[in-house]
N, C-alpha and C positions, 0 to 999 in steps of 0.2 A: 401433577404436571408431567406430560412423557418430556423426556430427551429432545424431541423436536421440538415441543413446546416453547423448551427451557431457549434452545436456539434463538426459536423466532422472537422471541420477547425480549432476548441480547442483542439484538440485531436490531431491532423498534426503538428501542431506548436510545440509539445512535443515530445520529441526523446524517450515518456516511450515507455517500453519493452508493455505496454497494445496493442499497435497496432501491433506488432504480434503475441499476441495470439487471437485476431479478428479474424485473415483468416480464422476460419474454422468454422464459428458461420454461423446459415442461419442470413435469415434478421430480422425476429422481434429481434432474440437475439443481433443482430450485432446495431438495433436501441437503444435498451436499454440500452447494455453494454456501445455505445459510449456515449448517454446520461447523465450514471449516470459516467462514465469516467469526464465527460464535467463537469459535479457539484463539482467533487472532483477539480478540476481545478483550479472554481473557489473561492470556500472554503480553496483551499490551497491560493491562491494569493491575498485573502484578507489579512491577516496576513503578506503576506511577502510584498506588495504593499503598504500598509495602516505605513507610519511611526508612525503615532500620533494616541494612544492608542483607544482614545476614540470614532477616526470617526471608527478604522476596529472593532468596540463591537457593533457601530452603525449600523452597514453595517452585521455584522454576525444576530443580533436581524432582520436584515430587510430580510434576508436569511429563519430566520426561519419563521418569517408572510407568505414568500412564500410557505416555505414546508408547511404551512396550509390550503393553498390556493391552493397547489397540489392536498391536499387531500380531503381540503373541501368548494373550490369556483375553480375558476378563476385563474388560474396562470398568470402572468406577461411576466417574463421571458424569454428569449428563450429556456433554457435550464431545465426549470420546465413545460414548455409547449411542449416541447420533452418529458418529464418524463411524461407528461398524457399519451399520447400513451404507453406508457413503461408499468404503472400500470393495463393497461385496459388488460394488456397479462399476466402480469406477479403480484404473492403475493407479491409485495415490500411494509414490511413494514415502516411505519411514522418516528417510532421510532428510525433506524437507522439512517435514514438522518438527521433528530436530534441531534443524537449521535457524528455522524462528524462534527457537528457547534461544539459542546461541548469541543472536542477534538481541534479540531483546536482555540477555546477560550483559551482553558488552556496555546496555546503557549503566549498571550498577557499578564498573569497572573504567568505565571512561566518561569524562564529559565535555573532552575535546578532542581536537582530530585532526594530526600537525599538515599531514598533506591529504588529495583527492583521492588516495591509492589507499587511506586508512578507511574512509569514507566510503569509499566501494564495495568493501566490505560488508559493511555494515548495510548499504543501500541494497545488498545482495542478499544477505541474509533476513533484511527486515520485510522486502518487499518481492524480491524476484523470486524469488521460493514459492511467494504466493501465489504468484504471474506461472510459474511451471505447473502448483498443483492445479491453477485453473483453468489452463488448457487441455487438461487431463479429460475433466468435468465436462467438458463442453465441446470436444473432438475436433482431429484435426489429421490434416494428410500430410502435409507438406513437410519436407523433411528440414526446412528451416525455421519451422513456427518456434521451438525452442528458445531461439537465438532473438525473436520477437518480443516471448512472454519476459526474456532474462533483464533485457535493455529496457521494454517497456516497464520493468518494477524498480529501475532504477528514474527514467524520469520522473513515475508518480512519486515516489519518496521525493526528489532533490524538491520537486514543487511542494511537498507537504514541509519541507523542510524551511522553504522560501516563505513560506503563510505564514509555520510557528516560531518566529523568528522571535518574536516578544514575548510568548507565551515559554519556550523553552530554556530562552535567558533567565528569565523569572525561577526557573525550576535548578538554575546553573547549569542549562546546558549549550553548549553553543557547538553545534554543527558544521556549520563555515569552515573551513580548512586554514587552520592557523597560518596555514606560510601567504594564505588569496587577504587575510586580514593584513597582516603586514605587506604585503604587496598593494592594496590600495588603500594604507595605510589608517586602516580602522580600529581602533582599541576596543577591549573587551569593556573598558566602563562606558565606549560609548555608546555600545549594545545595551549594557544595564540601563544606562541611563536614557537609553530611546532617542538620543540626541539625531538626528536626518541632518546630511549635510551633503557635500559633493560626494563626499568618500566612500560613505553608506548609500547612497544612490546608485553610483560606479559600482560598486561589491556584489549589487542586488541585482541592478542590470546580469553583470558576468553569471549569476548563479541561474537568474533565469533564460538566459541563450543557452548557456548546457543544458538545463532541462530539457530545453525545447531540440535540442541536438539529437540527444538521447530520444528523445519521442518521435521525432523523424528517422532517426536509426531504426528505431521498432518495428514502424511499420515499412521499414524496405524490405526488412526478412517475413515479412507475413504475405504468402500465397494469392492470386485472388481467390482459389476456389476455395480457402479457408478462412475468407470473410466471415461469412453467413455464419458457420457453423461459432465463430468466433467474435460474435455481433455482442454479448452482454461484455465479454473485454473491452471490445471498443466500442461500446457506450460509456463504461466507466473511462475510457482515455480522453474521449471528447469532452466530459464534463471538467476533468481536472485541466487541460488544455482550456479549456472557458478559464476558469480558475486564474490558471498562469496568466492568457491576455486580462482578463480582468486587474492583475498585480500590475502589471505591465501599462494598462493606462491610465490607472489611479497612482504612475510616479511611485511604484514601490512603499506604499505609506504602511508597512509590514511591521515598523517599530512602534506604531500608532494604533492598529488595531489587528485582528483577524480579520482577513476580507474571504467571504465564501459568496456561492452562487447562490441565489434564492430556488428554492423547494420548484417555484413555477419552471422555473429556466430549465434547473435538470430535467422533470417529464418533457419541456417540451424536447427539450436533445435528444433524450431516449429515444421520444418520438419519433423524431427525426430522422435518426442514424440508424433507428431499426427500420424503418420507410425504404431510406438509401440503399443498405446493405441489401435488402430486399429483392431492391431496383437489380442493383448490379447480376444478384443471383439468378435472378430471371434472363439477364442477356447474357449470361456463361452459356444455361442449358438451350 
């Protein structure tokens, strides 16, 4: 199996929304995107694979010798050995993929987050890292698009955050900003115990208007004429935006289950939004 293989197969195995905003990437982009798809993978499944604290620090530490070794030897890996290719096309900086061990560290060292300003943090490091290397990927003029990818990787987090609300209680972790739970007076067993009442309605409402704040922040910093080039991000922004209103009119039942989009729905948005973006491109030139 080569390195890109190993990728693509990482990336299959996963129901993310990332594989349909693929479709419309040529190939180097379609190599790198799946690539550095493939690293968030497996930086994410260290953490949740790794019960005993100190092998997934060992195993993140040995992550980052690799990203050194992307940038300044030999890579090992499959999946940093895919990433050489990646760098040879594309400005991906060191520093992000750094940034996401870091991020992904904080969940083995924390598993609460007393205000918004800890949590940004973390939404920076987990997601908007990902958001700057993929503007890299996929080009761009505009001297604000940064400020785009930064904001837009914290709305996708606070809404991946709004879905695994039941799922990340269960693991003991709760995300919510401890001082927004005591402000609309929610306890942490009532999280455990999946309890929905006014209070956890109120809490979930407020978590998803930020999202949606933050994702209308995103896109005021994003150019028109870096739409187009900038269309597989915002296909992935549309699907999780479905996502959120979808929470939002199933009454937040987040302690009840995981609510995602159906497989059909995403192509058709891709669809869609690659159409539009299109559209607009065509009335710029």
């Amino acid at each position: 199996m080569t390195p890109d293989e190993y990728c693509q197969e990482k990336t299959q195995q996963s129901s993310s929304s990332f594989y349909y905003s693929f479709l419309f990437l040529n190939d180097s982009q379609r190599q790198a995107m799946t690539a550095l798809y493939a690293y968030c993978r497996e930086i994410d499944d260290v953490v949740d694979e790794y019960s005993e604290q100190s092998i997934a620090a060992s195993k993140l530490n040995w992550w980052r010798e690799e990203i050194y070794s992307l940038f300044h030897g030999k890579p090992g890996h499959p999946v940093t050995r895919a990433l050489k290719t990646s760098i040879k096309h594309f400005p991906l900086q060191e520093k992000y993929f750094l940034e996401l061990i870091s991020g992904m560290e904080m969940d083995l060292h924390k598993n609460q987050y007393a205000d918004f300003d800890e949590l940004l943090l973390y939404c920076y490091r987990a997601a908007s890292v990902v958001g700057l290397l993929t503007i890299e990927i996929l080009g761009y003029k505009g001297s604000r698009t940064h400020e785009y990818a930064h904001n837009l990787g914290i709305a996708l987090q606070l809404i991946n955050i709004l879905r695994d609300v039941k799922e990340d209680t269960e693991r003991g972790r709760i995300y919510i900003p401890q001082d927004e739970l005591i402000t609309f007076g929610v306890t942490q067993s009532m999280l455990i115990e999946g309890k929905i009442s006014a209070q956890t309605q109120a809490l979930f409402a407020y978590q998803a208007q930020r999202a949606a704040q933050y994702y209308k922040k995103a896109f005021s910093y994003l150019e028109k004429n870096d739409r187009f080039t900038q269309r597989t991000g915002i296909i992935m922004a549309e699907i999780y935006y479905a996502l959120l209103q979808k929470i939002q009119s199933q009454n937040y039942p987040v302690l009840e289950k995981r609510v995602s989009v159906a497989k059909l729905k995403k192509l058709w948005i891709a669809w869609t939004t690659a159409r539009r973006e299109h559209k607009l491109k065509q009335k710029l030139t």
